[in-house]
PDB file of N, H, CA, C and O in Angstrom:
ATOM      1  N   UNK A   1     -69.062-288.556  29.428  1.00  0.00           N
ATOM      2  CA  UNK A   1     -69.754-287.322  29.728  1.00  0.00           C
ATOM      3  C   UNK A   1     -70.386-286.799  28.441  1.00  0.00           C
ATOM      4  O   UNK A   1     -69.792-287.196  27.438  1.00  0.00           O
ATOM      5  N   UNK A   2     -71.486-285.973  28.198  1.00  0.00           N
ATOM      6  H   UNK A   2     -71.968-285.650  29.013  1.00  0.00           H
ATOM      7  CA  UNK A   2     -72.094-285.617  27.289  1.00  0.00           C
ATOM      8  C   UNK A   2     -72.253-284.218  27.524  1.00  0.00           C
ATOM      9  O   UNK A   2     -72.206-283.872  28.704  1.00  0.00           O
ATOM     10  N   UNK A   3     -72.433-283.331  26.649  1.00  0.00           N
ATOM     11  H   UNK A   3     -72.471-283.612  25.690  1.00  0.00           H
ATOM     12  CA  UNK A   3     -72.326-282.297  26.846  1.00  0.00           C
ATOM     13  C   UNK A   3     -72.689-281.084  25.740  1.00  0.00           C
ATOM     14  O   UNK A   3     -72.081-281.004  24.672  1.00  0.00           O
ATOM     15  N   UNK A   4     -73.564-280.320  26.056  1.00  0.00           N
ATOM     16  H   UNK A   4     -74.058-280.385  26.923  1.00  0.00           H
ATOM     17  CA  UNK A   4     -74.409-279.442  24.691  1.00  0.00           C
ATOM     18  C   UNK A   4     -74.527-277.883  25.326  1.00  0.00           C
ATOM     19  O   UNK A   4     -74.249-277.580  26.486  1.00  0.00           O
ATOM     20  N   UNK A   5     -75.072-276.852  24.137  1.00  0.00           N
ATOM     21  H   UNK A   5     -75.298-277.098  23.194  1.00  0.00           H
ATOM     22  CA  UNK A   5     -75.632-276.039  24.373  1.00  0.00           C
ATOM     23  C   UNK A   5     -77.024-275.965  25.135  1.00  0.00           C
ATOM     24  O   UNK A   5     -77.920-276.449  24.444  1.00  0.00           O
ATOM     25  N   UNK A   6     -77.402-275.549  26.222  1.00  0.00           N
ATOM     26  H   UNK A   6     -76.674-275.156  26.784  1.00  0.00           H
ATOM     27  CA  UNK A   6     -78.688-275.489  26.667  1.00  0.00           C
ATOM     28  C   UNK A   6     -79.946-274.675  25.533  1.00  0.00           C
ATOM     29  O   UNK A   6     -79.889-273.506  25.151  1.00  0.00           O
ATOM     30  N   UNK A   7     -80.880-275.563  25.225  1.00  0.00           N
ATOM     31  H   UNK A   7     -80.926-276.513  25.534  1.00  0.00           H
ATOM     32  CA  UNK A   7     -81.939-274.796  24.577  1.00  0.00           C
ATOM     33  C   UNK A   7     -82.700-273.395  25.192  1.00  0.00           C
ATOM     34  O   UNK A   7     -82.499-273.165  26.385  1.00  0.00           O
ATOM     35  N   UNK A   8     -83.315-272.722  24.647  1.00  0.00           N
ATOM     36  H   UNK A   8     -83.478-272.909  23.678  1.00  0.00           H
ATOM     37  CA  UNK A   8     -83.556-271.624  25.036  1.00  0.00           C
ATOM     38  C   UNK A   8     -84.813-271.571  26.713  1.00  0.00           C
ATOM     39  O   UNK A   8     -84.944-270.939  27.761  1.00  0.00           O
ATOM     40  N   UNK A   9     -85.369-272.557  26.049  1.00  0.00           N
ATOM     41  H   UNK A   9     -85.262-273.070  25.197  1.00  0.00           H
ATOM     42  CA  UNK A   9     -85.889-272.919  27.413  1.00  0.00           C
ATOM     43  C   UNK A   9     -85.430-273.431  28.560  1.00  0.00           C
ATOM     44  O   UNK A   9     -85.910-273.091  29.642  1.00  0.00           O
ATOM     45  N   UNK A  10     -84.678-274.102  28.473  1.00  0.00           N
ATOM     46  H   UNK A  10     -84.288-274.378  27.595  1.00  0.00           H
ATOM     47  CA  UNK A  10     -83.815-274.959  29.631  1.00  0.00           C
ATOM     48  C   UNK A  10     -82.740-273.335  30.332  1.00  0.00           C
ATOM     49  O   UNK A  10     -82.524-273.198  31.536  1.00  0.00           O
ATOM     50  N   UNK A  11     -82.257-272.365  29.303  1.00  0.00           N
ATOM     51  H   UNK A  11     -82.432-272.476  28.325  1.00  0.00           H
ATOM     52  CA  UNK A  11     -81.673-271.292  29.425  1.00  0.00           C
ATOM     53  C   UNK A  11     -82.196-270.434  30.279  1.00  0.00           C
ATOM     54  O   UNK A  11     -81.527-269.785  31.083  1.00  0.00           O
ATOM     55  N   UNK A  12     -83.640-270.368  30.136  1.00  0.00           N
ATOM     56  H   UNK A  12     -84.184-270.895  29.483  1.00  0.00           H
ATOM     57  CA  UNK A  12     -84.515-269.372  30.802  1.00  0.00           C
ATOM     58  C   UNK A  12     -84.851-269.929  32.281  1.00  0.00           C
ATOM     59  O   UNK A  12     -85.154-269.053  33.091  1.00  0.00           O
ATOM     60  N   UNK A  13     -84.840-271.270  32.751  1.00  0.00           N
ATOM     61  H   UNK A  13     -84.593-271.982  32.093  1.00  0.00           H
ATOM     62  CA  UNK A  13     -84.921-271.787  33.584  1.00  0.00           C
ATOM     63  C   UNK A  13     -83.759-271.319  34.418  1.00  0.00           C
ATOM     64  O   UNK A  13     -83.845-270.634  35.437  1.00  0.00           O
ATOM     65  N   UNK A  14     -82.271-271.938  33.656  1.00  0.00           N
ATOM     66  H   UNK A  14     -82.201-272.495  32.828  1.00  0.00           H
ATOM     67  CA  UNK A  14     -81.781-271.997  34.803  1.00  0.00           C
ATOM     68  C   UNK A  14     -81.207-270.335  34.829  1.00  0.00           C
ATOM     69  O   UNK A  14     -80.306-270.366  35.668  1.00  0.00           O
ATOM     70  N   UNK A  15     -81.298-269.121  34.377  1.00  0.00           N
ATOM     71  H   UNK A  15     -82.030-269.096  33.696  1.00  0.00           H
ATOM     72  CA  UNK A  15     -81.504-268.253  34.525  1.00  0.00           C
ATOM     73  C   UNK A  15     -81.949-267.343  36.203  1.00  0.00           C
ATOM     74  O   UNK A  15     -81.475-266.683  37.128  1.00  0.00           O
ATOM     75  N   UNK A  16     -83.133-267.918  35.681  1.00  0.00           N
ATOM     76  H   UNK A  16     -83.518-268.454  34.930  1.00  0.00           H
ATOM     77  CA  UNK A  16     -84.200-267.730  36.879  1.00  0.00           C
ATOM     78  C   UNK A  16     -83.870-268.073  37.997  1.00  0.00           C
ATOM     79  O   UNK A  16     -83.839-267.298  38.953  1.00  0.00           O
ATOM     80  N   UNK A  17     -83.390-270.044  38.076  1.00  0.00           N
ATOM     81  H   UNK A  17     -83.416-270.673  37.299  1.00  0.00           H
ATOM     82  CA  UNK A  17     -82.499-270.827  39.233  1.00  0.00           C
ATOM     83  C   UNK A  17     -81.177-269.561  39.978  1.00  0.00           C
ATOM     84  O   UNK A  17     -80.955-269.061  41.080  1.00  0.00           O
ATOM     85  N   UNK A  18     -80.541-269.494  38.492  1.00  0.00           N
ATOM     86  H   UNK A  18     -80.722-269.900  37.596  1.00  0.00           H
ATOM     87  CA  UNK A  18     -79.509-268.554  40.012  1.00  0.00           C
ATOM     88  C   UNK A  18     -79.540-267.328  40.080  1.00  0.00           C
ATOM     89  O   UNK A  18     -78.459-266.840  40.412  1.00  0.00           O
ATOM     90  N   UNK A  19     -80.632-266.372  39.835  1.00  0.00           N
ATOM     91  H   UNK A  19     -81.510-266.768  39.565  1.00  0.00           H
ATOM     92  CA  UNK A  19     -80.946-265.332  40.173  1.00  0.00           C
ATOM     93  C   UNK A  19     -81.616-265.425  41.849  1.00  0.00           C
ATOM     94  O   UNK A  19     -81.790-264.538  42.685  1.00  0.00           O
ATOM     95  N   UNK A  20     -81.840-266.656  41.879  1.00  0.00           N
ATOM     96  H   UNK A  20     -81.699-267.376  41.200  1.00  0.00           H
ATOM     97  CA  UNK A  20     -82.325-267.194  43.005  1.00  0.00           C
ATOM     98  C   UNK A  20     -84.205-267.452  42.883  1.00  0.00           C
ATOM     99  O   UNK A  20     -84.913-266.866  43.702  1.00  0.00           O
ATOM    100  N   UNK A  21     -84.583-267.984  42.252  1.00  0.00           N
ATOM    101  H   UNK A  21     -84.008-268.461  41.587  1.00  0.00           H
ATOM    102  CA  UNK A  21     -86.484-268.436  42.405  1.00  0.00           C
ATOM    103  C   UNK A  21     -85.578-269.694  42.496  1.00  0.00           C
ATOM    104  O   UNK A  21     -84.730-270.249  41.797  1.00  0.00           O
ATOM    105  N   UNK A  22     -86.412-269.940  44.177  1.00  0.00           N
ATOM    106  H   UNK A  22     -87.101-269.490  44.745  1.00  0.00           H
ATOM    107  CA  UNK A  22     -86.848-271.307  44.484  1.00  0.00           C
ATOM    108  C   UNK A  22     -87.528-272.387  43.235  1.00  0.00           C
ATOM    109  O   UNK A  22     -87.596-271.952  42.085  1.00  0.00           O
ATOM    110  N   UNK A  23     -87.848-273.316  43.442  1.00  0.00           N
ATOM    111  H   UNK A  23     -87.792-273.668  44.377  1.00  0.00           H
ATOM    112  CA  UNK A  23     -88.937-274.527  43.186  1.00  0.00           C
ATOM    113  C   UNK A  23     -88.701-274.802  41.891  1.00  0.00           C
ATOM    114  O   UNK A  23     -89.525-275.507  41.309  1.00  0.00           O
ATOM    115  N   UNK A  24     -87.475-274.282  41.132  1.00  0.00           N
ATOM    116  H   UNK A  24     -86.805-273.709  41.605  1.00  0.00           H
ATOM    117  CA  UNK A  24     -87.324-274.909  39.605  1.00  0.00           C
ATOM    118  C   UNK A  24     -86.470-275.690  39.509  1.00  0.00           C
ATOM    119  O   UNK A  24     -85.890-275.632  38.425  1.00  0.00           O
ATOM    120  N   UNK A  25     -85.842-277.002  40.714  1.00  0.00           N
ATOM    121  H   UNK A  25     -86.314-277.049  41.595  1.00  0.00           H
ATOM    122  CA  UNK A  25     -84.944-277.730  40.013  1.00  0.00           C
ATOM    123  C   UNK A  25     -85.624-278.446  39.060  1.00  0.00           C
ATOM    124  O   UNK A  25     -85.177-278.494  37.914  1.00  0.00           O
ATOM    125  N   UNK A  26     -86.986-279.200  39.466  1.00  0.00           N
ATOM    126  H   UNK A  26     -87.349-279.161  40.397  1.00  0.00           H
ATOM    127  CA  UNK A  26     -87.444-279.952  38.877  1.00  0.00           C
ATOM    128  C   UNK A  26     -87.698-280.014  37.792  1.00  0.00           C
ATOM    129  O   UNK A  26     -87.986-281.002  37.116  1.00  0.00           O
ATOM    130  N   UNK A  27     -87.586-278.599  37.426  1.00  0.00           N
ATOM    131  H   UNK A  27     -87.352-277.797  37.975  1.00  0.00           H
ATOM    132  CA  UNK A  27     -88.644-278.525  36.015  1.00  0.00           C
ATOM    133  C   UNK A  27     -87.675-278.314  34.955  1.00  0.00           C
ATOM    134  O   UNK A  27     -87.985-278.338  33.764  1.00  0.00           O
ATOM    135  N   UNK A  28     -86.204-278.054  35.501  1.00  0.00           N
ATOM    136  H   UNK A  28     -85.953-278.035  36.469  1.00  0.00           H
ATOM    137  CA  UNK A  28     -84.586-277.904  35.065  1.00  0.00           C
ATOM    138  C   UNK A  28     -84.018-279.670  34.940  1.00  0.00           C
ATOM    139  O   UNK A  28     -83.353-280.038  33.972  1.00  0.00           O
ATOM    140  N   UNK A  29     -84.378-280.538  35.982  1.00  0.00           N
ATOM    141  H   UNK A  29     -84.919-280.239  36.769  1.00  0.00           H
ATOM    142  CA  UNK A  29     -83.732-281.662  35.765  1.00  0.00           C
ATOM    143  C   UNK A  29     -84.926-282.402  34.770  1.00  0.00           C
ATOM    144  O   UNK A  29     -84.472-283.306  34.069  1.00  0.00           O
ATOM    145  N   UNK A  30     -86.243-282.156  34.640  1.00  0.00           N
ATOM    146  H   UNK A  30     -86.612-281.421  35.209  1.00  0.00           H
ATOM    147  CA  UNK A  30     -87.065-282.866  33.579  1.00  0.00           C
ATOM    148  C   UNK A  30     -86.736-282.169  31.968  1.00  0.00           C
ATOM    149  O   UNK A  30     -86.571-282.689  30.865  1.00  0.00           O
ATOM    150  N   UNK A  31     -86.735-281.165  32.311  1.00  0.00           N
ATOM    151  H   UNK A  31     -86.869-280.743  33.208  1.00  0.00           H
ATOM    152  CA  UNK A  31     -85.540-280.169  30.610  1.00  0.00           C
ATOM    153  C   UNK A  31     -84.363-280.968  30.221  1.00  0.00           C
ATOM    154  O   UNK A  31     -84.121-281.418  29.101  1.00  0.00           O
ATOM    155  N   UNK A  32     -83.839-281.054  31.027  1.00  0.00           N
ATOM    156  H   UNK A  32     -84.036-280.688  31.937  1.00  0.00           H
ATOM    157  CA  UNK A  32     -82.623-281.713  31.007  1.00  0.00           C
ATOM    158  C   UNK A  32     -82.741-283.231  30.162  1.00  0.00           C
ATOM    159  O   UNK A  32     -82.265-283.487  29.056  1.00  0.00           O
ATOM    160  N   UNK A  33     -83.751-284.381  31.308  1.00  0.00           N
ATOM    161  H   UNK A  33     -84.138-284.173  32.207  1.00  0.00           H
ATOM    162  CA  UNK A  33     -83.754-285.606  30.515  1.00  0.00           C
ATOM    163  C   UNK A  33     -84.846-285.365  29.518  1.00  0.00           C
ATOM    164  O   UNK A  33     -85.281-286.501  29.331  1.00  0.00           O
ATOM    165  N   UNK A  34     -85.477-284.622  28.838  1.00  0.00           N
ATOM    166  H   UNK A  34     -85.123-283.699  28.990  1.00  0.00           H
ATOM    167  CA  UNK A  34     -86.035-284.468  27.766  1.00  0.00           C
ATOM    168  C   UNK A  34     -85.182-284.140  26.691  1.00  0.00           C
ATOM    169  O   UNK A  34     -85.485-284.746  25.663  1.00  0.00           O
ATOM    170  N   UNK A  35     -83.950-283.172  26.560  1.00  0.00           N
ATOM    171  H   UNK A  35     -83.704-282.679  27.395  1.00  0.00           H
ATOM    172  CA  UNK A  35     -82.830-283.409  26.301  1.00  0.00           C
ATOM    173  C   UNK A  35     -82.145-284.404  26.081  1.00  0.00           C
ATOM    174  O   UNK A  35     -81.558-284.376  25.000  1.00  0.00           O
ATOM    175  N   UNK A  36     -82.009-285.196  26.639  1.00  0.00           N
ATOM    176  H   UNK A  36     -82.486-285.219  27.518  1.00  0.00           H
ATOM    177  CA  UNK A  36     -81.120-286.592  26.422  1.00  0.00           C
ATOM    178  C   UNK A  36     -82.143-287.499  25.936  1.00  0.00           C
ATOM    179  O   UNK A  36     -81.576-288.134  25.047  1.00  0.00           O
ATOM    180  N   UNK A  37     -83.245-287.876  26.024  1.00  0.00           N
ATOM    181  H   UNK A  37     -83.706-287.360  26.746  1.00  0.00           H
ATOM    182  CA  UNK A  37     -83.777-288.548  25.577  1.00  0.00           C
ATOM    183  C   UNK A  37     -84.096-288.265  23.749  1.00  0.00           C
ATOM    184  O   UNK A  37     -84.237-289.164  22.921  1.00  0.00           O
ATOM    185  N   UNK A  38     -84.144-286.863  23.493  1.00  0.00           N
ATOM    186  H   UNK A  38     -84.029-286.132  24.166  1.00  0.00           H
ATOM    187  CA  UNK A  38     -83.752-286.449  22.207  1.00  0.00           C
ATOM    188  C   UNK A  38     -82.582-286.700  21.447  1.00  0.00           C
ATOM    189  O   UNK A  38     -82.602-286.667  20.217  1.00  0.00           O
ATOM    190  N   UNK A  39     -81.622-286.933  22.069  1.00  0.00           N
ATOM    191  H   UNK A  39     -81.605-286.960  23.068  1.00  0.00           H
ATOM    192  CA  UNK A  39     -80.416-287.337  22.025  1.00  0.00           C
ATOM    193  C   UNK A  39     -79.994-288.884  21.634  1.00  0.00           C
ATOM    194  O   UNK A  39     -79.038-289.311  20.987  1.00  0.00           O
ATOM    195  N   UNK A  40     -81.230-289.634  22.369  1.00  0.00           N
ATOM    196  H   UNK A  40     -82.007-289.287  22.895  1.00  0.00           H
ATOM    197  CA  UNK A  40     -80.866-291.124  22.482  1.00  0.00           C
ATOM    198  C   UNK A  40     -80.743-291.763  23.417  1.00  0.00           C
ATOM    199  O   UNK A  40     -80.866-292.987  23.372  1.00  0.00           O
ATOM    200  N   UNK A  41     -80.374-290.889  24.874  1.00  0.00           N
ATOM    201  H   UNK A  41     -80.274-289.895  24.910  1.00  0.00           H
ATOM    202  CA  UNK A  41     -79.797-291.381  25.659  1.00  0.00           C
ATOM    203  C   UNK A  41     -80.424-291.604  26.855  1.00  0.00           C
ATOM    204  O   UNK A  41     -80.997-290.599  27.277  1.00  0.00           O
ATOM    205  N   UNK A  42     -80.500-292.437  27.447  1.00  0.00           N
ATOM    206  H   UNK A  42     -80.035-293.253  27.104  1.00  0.00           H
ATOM    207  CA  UNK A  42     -81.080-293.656  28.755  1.00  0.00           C
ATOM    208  C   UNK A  42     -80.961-292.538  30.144  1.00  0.00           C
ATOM    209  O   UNK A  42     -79.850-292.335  30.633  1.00  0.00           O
ATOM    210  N   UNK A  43     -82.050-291.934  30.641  1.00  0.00           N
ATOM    211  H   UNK A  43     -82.953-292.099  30.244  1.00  0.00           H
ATOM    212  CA  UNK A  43     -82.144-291.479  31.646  1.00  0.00           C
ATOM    213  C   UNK A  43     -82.282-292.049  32.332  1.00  0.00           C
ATOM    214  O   UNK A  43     -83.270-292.673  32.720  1.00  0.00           O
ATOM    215  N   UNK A  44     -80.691-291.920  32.852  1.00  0.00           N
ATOM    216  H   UNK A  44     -79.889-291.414  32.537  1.00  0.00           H
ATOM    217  CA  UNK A  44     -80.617-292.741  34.182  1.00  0.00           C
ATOM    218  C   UNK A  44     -79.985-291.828  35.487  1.00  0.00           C
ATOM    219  O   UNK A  44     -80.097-290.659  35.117  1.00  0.00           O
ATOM    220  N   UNK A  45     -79.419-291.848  36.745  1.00  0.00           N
ATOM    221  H   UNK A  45     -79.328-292.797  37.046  1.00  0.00           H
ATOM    222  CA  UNK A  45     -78.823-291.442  37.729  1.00  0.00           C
ATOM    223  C   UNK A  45     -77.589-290.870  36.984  1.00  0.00           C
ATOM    224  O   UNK A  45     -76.749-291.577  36.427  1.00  0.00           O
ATOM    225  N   UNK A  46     -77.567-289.483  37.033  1.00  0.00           N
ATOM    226  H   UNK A  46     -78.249-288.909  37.486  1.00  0.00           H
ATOM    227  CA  UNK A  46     -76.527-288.424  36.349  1.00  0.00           C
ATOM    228  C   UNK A  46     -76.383-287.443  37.568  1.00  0.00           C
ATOM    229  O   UNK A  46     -77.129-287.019  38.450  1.00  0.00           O
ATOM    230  N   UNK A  47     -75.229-287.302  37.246  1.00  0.00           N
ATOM    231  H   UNK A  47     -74.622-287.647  36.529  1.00  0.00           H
ATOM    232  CA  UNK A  47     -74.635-285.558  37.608  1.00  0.00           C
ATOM    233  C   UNK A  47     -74.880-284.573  37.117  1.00  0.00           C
ATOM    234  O   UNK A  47     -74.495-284.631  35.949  1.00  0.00           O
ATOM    235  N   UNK A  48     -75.404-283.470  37.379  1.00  0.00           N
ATOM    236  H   UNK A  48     -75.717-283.424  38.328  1.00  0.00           H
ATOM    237  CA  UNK A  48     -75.932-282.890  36.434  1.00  0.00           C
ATOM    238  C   UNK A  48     -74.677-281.102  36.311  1.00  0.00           C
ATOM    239  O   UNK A  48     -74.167-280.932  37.419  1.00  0.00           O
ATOM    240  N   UNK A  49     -74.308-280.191  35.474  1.00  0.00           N
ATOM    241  H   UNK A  49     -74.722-280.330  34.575  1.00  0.00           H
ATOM    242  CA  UNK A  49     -73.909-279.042  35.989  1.00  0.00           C
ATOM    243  C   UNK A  49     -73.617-278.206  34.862  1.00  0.00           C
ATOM    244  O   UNK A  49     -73.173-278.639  33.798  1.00  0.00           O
ATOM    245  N   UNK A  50     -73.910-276.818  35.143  1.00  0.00           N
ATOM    246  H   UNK A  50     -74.271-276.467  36.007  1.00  0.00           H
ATOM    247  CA  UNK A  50     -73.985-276.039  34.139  1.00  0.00           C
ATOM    248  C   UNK A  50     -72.984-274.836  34.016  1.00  0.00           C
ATOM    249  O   UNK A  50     -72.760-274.178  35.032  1.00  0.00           O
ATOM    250  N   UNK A  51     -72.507-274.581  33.098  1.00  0.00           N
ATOM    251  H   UNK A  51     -72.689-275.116  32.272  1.00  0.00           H
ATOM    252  CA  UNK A  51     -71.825-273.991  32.880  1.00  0.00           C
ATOM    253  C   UNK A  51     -71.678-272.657  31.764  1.00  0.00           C
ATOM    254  O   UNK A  51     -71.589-272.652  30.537  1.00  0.00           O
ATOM    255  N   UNK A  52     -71.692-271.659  32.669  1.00  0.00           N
ATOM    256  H   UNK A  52     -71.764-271.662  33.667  1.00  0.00           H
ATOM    257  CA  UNK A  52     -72.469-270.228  31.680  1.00  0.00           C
ATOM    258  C   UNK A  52     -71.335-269.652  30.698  1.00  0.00           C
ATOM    259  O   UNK A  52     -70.188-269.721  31.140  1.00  0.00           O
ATOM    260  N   UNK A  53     -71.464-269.236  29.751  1.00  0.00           N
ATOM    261  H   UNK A  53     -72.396-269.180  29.392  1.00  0.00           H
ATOM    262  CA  UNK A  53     -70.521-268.813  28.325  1.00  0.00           C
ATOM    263  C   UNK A  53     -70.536-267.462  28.612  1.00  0.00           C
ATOM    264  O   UNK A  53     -71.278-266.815  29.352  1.00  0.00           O
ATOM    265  N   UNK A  54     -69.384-267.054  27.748  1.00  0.00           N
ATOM    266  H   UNK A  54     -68.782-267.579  27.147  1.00  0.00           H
ATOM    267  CA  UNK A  54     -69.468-265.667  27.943  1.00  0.00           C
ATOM    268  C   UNK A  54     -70.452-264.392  27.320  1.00  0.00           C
ATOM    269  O   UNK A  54     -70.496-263.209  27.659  1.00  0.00           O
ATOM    270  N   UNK A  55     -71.453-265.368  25.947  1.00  0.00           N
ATOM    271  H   UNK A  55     -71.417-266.329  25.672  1.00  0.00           H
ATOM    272  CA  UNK A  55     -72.414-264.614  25.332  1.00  0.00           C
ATOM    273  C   UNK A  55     -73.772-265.037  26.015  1.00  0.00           C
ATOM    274  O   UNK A  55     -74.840-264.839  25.436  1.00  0.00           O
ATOM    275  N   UNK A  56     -73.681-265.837  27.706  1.00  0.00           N
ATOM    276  H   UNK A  56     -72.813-265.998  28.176  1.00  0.00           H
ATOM    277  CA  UNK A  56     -74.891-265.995  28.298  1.00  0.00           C
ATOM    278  C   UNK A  56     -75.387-266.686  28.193  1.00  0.00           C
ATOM    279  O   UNK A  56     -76.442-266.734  28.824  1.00  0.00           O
ATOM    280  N   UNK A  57     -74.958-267.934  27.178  1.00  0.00           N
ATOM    281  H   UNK A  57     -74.100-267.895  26.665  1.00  0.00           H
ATOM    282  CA  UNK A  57     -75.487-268.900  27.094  1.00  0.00           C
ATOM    283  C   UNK A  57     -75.312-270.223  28.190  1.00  0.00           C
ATOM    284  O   UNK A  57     -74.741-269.986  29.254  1.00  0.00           O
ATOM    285  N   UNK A  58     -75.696-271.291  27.980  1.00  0.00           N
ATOM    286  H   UNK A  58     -76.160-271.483  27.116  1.00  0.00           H
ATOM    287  CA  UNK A  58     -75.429-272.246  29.176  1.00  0.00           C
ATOM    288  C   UNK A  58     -74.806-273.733  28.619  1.00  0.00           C
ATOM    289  O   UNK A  58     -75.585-274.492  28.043  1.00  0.00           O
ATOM    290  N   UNK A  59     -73.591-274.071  28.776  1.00  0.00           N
ATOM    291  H   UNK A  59     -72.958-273.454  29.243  1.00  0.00           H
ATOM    292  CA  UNK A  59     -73.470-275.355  28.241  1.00  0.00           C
ATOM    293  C   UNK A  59     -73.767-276.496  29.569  1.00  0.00           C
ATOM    294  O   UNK A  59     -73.216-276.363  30.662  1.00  0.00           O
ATOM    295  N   UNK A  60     -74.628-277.496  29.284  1.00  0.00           N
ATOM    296  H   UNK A  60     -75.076-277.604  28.396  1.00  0.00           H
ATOM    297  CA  UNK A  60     -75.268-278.374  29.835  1.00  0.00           C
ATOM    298  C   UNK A  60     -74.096-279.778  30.256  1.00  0.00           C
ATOM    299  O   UNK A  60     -73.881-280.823  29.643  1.00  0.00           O
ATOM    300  N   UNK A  61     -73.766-279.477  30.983  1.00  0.00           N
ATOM    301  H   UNK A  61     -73.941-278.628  31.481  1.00  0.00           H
ATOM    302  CA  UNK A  61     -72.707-281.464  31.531  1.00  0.00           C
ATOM    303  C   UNK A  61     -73.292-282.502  32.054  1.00  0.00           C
ATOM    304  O   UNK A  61     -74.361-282.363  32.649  1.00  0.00           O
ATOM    305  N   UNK A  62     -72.943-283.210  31.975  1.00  0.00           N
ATOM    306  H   UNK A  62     -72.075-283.323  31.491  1.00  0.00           H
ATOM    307  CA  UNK A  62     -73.819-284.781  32.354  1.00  0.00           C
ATOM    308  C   UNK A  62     -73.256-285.646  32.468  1.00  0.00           C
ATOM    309  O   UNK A  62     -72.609-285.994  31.480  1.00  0.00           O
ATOM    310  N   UNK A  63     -73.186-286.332  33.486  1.00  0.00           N
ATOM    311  H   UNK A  63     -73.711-286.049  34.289  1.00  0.00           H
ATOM    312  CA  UNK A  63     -72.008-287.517  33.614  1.00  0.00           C
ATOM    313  C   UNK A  63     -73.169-288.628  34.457  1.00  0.00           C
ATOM    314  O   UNK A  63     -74.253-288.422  35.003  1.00  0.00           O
ATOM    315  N   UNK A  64     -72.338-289.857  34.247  1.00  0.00           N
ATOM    316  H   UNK A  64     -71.457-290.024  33.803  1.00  0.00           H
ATOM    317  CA  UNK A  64     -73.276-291.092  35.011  1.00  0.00           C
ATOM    318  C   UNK A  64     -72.931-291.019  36.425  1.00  0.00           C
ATOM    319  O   UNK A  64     -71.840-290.686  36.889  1.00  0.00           O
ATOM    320  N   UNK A  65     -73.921-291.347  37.025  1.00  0.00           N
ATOM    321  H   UNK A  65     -74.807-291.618  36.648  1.00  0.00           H
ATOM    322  CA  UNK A  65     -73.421-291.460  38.667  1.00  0.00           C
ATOM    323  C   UNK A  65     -74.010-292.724  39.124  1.00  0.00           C
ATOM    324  O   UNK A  65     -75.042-292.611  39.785  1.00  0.00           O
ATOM    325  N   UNK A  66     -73.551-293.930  38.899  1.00  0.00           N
ATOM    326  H   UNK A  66     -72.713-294.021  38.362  1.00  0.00           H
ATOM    327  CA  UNK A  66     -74.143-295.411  39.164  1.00  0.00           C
ATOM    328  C   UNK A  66     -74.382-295.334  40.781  1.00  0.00           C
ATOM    329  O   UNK A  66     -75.295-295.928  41.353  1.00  0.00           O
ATOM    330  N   UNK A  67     -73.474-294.560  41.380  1.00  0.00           N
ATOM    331  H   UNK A  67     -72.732-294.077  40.915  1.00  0.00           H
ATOM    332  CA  UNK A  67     -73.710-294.833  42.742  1.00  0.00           C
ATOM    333  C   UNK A  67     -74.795-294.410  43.332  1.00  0.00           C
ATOM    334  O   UNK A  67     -75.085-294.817  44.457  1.00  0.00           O
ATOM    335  N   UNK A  68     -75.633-293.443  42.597  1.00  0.00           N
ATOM    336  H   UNK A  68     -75.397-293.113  41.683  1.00  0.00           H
ATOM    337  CA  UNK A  68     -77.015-293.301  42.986  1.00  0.00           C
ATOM    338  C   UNK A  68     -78.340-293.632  42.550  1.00  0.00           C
ATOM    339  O   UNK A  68     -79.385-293.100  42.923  1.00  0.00           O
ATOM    340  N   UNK A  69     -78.173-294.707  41.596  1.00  0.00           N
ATOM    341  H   UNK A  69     -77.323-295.139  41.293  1.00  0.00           H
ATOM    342  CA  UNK A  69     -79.319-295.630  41.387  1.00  0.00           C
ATOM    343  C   UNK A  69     -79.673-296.008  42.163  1.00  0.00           C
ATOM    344  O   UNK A  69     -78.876-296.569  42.915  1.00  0.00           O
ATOM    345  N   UNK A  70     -81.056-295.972  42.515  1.00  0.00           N
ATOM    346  H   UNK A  70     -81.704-295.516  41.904  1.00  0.00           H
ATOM    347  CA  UNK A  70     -82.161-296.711  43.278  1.00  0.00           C
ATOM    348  C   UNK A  70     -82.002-297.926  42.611  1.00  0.00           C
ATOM    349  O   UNK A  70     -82.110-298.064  41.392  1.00  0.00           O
ATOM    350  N   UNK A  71     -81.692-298.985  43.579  1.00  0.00           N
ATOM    351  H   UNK A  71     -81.604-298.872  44.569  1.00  0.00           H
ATOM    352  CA  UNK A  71     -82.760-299.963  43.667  1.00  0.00           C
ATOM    353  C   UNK A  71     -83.955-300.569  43.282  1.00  0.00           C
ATOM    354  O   UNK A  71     -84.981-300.019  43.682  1.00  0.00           O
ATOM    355  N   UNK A  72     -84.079-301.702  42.510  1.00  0.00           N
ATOM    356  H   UNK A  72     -83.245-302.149  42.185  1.00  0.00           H
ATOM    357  CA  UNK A  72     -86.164-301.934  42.466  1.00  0.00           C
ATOM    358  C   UNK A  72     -86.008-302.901  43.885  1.00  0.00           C
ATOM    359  O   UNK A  72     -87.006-303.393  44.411  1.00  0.00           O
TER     360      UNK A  72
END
């Protein structure tokens, strides 16, 4: 599992997400592997889940989920 502080942008996103605005997973799960790919790491089929601090911040979790790889 990997696991960080959410950047301020990725923060403001998911913010917004559970205040309730529709139509931002996407733009929360592409934050996300832009994130890991900064990191090093192979965007692949993850779990994704967030977890809010008590100064409001967001720590970011990530785990592999092989069982939902597509196929080529």
């Amino acid at each position: 599992m990997l696991s960080w502080i959410a950047d301020q942008e990725l923060s403001e996103l998911l913010q917004r997400y559970y205040r309730g605005e529709a139509g931002l997973w996407e733009a929360i799960r592409e934050r996300v592997d832009h994130n890991l790919r900064e990191r090093g790491a192979t965007v692949v089929a993850r779990h994704l889940r967030f977890r809010k601090k008590a100064d409001g911040s967001y720590e970011v979790l990530v785990e592999d989920a092989p069982a939902y790889a597509v196929d080529p």
